[in-house]
C-alpha positions as a Markdown table, in Angstrom:
| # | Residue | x | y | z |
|---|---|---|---|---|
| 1 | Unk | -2.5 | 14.8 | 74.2 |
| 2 | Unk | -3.3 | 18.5 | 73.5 |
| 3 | Unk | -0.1 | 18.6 | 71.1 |
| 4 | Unk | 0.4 | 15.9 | 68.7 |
| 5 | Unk | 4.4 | 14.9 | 67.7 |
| 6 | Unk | 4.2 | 14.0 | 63.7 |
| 7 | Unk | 6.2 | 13.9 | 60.7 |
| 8 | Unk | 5.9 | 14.0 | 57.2 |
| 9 | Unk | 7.3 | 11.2 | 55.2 |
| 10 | Unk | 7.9 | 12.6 | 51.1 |
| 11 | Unk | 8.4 | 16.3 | 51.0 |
| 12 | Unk | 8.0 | 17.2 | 47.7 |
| 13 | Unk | 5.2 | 19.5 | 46.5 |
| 14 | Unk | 2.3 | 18.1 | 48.6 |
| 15 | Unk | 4.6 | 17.0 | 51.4 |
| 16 | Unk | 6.1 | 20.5 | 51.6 |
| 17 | Unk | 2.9 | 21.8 | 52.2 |
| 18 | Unk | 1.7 | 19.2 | 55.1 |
| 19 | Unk | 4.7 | 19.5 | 57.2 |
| 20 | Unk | 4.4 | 23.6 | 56.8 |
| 21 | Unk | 0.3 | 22.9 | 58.0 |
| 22 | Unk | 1.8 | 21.0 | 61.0 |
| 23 | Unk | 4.8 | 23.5 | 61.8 |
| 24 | Unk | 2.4 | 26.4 | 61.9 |
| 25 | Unk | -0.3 | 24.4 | 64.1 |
| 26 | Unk | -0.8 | 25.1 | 67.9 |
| 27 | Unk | -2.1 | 20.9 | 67.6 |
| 28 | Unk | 1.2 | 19.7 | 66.2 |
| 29 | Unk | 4.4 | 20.0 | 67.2 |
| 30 | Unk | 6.5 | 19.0 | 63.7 |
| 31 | Unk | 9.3 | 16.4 | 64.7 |
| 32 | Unk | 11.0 | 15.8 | 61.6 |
| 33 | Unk | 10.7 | 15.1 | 57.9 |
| 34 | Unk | 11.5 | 12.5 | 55.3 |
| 35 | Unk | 12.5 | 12.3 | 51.5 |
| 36 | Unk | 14.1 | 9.9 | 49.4 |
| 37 | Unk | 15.7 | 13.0 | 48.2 |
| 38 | Unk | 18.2 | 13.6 | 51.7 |
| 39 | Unk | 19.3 | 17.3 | 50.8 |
| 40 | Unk | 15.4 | 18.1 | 50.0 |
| 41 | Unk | 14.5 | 16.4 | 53.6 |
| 42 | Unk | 17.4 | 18.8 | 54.9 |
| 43 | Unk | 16.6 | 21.9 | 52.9 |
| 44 | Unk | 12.8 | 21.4 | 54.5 |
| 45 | Unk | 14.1 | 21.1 | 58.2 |
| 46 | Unk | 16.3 | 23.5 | 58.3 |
| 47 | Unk | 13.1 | 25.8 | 56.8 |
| 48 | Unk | 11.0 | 24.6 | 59.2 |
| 49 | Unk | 12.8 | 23.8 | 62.5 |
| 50 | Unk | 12.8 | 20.3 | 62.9 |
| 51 | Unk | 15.0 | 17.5 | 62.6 |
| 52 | Unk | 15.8 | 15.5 | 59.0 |
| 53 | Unk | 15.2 | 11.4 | 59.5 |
| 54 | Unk | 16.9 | 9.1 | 57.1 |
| 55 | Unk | 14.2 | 6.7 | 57.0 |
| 56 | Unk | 10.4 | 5.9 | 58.5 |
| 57 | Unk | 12.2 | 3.4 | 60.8 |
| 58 | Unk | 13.3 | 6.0 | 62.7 |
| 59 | Unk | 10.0 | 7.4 | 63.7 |
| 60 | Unk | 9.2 | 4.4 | 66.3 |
| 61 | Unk | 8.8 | 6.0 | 69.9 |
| 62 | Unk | 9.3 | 9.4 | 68.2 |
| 63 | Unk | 6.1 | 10.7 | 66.9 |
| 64 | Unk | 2.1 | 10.3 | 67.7 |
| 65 | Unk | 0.5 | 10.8 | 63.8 |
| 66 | Unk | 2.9 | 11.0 | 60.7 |
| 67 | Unk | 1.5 | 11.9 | 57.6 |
| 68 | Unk | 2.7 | 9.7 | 53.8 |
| 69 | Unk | 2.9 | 11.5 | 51.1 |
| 70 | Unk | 5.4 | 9.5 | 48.8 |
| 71 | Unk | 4.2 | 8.6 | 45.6 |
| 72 | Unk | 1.3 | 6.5 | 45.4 |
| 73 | Unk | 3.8 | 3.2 | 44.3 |
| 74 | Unk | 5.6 | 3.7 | 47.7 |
| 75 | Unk | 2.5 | 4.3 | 49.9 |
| 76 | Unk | 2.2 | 0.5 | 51.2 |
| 77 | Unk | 5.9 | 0.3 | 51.6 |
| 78 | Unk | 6.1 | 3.4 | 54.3 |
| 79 | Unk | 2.5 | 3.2 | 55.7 |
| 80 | Unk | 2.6 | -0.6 | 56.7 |
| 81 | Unk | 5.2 | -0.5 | 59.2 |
| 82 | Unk | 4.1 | 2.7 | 61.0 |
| 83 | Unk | 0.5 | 1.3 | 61.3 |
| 84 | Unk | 1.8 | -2.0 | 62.2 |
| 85 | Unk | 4.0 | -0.2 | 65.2 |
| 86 | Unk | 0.7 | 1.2 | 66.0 |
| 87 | Unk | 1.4 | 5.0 | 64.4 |
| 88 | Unk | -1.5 | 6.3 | 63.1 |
| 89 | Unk | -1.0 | 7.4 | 59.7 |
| 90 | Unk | -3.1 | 10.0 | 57.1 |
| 91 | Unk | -2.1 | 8.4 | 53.7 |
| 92 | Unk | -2.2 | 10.7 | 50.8 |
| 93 | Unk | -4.9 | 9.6 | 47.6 |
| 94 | Unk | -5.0 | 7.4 | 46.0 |
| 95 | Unk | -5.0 | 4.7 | 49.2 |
| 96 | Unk | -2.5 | 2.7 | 47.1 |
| 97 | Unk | -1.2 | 1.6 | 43.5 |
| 98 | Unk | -3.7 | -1.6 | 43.2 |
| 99 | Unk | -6.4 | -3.0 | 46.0 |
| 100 | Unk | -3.8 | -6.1 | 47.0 |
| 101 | Unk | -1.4 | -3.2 | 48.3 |
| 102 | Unk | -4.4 | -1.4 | 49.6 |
| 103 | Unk | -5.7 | -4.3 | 51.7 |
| 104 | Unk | -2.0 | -4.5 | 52.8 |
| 105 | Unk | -2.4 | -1.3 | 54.1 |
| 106 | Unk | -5.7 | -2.1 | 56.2 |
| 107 | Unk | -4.3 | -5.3 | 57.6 |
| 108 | Unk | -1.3 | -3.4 | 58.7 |
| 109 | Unk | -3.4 | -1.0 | 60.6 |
| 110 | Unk | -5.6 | -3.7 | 61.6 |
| 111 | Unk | -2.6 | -5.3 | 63.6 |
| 112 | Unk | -1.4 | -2.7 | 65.1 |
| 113 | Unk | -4.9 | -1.2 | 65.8 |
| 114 | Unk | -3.9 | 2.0 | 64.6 |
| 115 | Unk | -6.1 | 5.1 | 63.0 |
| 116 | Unk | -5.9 | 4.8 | 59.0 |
| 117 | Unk | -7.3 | 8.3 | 57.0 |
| 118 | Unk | -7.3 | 8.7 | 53.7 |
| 119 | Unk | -6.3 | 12.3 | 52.0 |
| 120 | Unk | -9.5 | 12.6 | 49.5 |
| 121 | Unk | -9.2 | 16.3 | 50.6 |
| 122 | Unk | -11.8 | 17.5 | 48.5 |
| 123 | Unk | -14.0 | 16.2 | 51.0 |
| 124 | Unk | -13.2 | 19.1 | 53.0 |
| 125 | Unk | -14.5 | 21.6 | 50.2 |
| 126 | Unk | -16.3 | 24.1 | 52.3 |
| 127 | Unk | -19.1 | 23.4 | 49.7 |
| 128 | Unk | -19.5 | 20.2 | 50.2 |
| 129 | Unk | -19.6 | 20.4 | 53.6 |
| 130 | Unk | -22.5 | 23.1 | 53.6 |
| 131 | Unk | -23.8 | 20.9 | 51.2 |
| 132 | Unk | -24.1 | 18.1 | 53.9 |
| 133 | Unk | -25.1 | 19.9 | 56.6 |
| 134 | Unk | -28.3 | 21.5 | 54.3 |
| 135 | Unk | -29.1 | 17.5 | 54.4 |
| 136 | Unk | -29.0 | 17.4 | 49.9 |
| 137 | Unk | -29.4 | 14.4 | 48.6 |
| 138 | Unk | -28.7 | 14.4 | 44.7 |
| 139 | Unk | -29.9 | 12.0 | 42.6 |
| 140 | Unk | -27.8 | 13.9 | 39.5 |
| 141 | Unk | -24.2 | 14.9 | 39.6 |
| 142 | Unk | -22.3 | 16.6 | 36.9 |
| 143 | Unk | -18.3 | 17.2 | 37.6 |
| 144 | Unk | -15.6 | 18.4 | 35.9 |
| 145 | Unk | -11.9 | 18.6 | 37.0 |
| 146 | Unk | -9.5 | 20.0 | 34.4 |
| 147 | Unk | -5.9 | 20.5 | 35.0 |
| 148 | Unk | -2.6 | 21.8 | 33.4 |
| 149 | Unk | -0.1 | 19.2 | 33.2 |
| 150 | Unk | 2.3 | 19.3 | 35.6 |
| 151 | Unk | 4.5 | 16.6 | 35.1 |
| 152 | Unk | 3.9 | 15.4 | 38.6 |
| 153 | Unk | 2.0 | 12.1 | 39.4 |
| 154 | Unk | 3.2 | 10.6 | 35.6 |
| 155 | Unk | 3.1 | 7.3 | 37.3 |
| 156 | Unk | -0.5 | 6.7 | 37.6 |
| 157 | Unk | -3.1 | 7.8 | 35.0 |
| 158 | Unk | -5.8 | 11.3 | 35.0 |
| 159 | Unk | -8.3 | 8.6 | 36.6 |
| 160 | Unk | -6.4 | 8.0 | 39.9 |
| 161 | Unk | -4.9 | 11.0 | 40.0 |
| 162 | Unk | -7.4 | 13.7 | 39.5 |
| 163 | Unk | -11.0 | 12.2 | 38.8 |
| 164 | Unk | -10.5 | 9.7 | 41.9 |
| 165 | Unk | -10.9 | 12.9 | 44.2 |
| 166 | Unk | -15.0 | 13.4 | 42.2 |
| 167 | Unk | -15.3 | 9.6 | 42.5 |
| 168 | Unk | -14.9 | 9.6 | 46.6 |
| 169 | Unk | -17.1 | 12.6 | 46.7 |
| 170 | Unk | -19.8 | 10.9 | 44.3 |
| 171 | Unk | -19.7 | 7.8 | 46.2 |
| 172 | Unk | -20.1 | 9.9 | 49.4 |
| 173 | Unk | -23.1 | 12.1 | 48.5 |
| 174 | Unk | -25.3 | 9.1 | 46.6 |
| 175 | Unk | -24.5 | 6.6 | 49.6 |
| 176 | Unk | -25.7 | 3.7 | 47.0 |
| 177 | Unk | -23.4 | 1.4 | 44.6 |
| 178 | Unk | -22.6 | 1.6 | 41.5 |
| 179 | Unk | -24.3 | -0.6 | 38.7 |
| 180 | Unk | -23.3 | 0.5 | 36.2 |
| 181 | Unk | -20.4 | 1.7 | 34.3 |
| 182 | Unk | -19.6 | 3.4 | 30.5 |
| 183 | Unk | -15.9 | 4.9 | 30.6 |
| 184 | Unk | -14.0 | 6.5 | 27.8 |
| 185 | Unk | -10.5 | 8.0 | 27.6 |
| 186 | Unk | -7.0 | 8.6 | 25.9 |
| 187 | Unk | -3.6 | 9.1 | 26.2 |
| 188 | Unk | -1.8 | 12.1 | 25.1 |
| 189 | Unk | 1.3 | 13.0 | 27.0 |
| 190 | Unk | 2.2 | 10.5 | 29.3 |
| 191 | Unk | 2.1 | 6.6 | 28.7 |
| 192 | Unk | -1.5 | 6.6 | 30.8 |
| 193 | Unk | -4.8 | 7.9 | 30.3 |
| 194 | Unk | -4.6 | 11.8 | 30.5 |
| 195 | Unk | -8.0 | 12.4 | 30.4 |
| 196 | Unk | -11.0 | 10.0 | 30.7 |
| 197 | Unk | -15.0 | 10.3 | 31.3 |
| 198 | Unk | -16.9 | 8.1 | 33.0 |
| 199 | Unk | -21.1 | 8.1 | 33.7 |
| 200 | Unk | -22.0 | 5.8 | 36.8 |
| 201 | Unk | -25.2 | 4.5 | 36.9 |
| 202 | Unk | -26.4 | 3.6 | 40.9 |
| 203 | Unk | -28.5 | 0.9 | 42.4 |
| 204 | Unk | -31.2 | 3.3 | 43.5 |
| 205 | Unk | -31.7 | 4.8 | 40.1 |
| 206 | Unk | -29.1 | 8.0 | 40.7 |
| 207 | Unk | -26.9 | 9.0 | 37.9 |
| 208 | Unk | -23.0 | 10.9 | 37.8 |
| 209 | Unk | -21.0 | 11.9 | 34.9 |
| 210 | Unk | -17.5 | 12.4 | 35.6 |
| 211 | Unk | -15.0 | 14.0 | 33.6 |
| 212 | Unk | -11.0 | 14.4 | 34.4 |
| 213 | Unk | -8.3 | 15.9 | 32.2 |
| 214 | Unk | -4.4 | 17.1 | 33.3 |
| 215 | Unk | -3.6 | 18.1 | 30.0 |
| 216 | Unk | -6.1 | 21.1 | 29.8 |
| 217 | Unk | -4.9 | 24.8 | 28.8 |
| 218 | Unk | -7.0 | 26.2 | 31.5 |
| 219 | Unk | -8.3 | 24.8 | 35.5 |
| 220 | Unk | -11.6 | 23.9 | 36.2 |
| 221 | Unk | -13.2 | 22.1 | 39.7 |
| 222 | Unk | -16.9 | 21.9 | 39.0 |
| 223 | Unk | -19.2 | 20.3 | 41.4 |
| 224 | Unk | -22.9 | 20.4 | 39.9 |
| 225 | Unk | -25.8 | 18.7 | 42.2 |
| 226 | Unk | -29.7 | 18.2 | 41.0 |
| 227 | Unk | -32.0 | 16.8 | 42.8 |
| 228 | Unk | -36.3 | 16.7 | 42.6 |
| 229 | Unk | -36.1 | 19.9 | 45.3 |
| 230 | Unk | -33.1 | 21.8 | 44.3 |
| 231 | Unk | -29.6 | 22.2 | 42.3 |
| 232 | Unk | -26.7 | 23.4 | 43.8 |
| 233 | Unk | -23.4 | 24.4 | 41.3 |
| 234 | Unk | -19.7 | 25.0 | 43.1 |
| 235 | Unk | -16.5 | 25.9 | 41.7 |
| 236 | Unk | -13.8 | 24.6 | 43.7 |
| 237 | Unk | -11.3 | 27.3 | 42.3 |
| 238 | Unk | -13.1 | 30.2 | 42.9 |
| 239 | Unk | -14.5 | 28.5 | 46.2 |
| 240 | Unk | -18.1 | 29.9 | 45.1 |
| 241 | Unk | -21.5 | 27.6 | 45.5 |
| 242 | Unk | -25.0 | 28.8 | 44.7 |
| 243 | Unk | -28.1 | 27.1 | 46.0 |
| 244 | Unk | -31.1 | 27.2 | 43.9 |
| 245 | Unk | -34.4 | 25.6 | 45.2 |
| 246 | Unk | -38.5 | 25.8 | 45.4 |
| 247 | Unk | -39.8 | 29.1 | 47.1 |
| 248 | Unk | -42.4 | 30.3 | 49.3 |
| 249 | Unk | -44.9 | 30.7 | 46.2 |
| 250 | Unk | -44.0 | 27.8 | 44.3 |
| 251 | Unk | -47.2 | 26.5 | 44.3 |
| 252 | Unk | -48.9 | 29.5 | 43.8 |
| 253 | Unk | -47.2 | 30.9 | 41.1 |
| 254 | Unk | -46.3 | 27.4 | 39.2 |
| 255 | Unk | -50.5 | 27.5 | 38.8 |
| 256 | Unk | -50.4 | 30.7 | 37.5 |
| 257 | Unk | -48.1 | 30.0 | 35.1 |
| 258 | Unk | -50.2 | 27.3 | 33.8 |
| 259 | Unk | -52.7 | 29.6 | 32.6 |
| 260 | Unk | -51.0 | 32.0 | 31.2 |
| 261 | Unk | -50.4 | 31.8 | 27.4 |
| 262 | Unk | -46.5 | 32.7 | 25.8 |
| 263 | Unk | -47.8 | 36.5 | 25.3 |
| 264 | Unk | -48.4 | 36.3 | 29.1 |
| 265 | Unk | -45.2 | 34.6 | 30.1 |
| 266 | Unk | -43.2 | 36.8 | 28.5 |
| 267 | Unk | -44.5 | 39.8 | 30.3 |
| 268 | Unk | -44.2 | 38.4 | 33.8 |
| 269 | Unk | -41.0 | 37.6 | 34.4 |
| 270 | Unk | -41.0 | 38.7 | 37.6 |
| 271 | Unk | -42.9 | 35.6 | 38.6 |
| 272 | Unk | -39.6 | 33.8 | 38.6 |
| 273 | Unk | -37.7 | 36.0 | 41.1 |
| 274 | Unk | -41.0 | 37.1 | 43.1 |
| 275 | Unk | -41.0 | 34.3 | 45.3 |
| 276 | Unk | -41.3 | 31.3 | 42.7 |
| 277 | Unk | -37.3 | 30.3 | 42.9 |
| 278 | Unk | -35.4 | 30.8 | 46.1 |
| 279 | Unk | -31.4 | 31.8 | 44.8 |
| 280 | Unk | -29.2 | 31.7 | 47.2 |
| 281 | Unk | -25.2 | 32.0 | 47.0 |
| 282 | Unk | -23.8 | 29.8 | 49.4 |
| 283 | Unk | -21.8 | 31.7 | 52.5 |
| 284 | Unk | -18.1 | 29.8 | 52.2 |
| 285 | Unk | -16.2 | 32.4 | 52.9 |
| 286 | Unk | -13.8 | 32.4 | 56.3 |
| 287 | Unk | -13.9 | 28.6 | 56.3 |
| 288 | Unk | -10.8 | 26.6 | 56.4 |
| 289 | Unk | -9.1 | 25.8 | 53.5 |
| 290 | Unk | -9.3 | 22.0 | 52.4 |
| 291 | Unk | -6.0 | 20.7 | 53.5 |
| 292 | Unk | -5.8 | 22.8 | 56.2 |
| 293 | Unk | -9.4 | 21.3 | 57.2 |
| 294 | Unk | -8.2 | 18.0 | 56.4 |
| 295 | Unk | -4.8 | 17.7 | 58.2 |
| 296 | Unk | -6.8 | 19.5 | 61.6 |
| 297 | Unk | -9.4 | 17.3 | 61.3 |
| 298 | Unk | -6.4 | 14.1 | 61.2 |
| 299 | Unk | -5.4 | 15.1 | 64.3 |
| 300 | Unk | -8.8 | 15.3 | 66.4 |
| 301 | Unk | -9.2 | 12.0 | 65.6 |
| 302 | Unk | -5.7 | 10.7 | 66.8 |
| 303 | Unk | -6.2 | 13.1 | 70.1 |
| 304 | Unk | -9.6 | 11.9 | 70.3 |
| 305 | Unk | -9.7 | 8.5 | 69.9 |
| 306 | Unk | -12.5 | 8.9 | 66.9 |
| 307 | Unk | -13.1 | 7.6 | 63.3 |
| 308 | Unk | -11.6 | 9.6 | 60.9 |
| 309 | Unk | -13.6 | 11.7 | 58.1 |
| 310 | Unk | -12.3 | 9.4 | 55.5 |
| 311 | Unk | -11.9 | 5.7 | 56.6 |
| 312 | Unk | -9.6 | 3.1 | 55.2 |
| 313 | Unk | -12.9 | 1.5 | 54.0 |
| 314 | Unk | -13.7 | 5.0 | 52.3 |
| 315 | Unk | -10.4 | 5.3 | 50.4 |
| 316 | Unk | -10.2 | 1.3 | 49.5 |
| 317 | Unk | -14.2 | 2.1 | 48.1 |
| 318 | Unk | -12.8 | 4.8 | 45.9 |
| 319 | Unk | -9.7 | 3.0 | 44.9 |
| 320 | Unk | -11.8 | 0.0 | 43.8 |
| 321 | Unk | -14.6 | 2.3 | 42.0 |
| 322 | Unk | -11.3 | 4.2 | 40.2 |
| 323 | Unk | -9.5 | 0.9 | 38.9 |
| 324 | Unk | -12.6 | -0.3 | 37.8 |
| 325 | Unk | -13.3 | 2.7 | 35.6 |
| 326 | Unk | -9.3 | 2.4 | 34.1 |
| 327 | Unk | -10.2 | -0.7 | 33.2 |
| 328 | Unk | -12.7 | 0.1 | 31.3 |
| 329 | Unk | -11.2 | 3.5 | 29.8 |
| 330 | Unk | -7.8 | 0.9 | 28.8 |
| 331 | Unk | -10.4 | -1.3 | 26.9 |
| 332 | Unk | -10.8 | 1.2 | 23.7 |
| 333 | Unk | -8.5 | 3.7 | 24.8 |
| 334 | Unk | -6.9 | 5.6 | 22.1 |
């Protein structure tokens, strides 16, 4: 299949923007669209040139890959009887509302042994890719994602929402589990948490602290990354990473330093950027954006035959790390 039939089921903001991914795709071929909102479904395929279906029913036969992007209460609803008719499905973060509805979701594509992703897009950060592919291992992880409130996703709180997307990639980069946790949060706007904090302690010794608000004046996506050879910050907004690590003359100059008394110091600051640090800003530029990334990569893995970047598994893990942390933020929220 060198051109994949899908459809987007949920159309509004995030929807809007998968099914206009798919209609300009030489992979996809966009069949049709879906809303609980009909004249929003029709406004959208009339945009795009494809066809308005009244329900996910409909899709049976129809379509190779469909993407759910209804809100999170409805994403066991739609997703189980696609997978179950063997449809494989890319089903927007959080997996689900709860784990039981998650785990519905897995047996569902377990029966009808079809492909399950997961749409924890910020794993396609070009970033955090490079970051992967330099082989970094962190063993420290600072992160902060900030948002304006935007009176969409009021029916979950800031934790599954925003910070869930820092606690996939977390979970990703340390590759351990988590011991311990010490959460803290409040509500201000909405009748959930709006913002919450969380520092995860792991079983090899690693440490995160993870910070989420949506009622912020101002956006921030900061990624920060220490480890005993390097420390790598990246801003998600401005798409910008910067590697810092050992140089060539570590050694060398590291023993210099030693000797040299504060009067000394002072007057060779040079030692720092004379081959002592290596600084390096991180070449992201000309990479595919995120969900672009993410929705291409959704489909090599249908056409392929091959696991997806983010595994049911992955998304349940995440879901189950981000409930736990609620918990804990609803035991002396304020």
């Amino acid at each position: 299949m060198s051109t994949l039939r899908v459809a987007v089921v949920g159309v509004g903001h995030l929807g809007r923007i998968h099914a206009g991914i798919y209609a300009d795709s030489e992979a996809a071929d966009l069949v049709g669209v879906i809303d609980a909102n009909p004249e929003r479904a029709k406004a959208v395929a009339e945009e795009l040139g494809c066809e308005a279906f009244g329900s996910p029913q409909e899709l049976t036969d129809r379509v190779d890959a469909v993407s759910v992007v209804v809100p999170t209460i409805a994403h066991a609803d739609v997703a189980v009887p696609l997978l179950e008719a063997g449809i494989p499905c890319l089903v927007e973060k959080p997996l689900a509302i709860d784990l039981a509805s998650a785990d519905r979701i897995l047996e569902a594509a377990d029966r009808g042994g079809a492909l399950l992703s997961v749409g924890h897009v910020e794993r396609f950060q070009p970033g955090v890719r490079v970051v992967r592919e330099l082989g970094l291992r962190p063993r420290f992880i600072e992160c902060h994602r900030l948002s304006t409130f935007s009176f969409r996703s009021t029916d979950i709180g800031v934790v599954h929402d925003l910070m869930i997307h820092d606690l996939d990639l977390v979970l990703h980069l340390m590759g351990d589990d988590v011991e311990h946790i010490d959460a803290a949060g409040g509500t201000i706007l909405t009748d959930s948490e709006d913002m919450a904090s969380v520092r995860l302690v792991f079983a090899d010794g690693g440490r995160a602290n993870v910070t989420a608000s949506r009622v912020s004046l101002s956006p921030m996506r900061r990624f920060r990354m220490f480890s005993s050879q390097s420390y790598v910050s990246l801003d998600f907004t401005k798409n910008y990473g910067l590697l810092v690590r050992k140089g060539d003359n570590w050694d060398e100059s590291r023993a210099a330093l030693e000797r040299m008394d504060p009067a000394e110091l002072a007057a060779h600051g040079d030692l720092v950027t004379g081959g002592m640090l290596q600084v390096e800003e991180l070449e992201l530029t000309g990479l595919e954006r995120p969900l672009q990334a993410e929705l291409a990569s959704f489909l090599a893995s249908v056409r392929e035959g091959s696991e997806p970047e983010v595994t049911g598994e992955e998304g349940r893990r995440a879901l189950a790390l981000a409930e736990e942390v609620a918990s804990r933020v609803r035991d002396q929220i304020w």
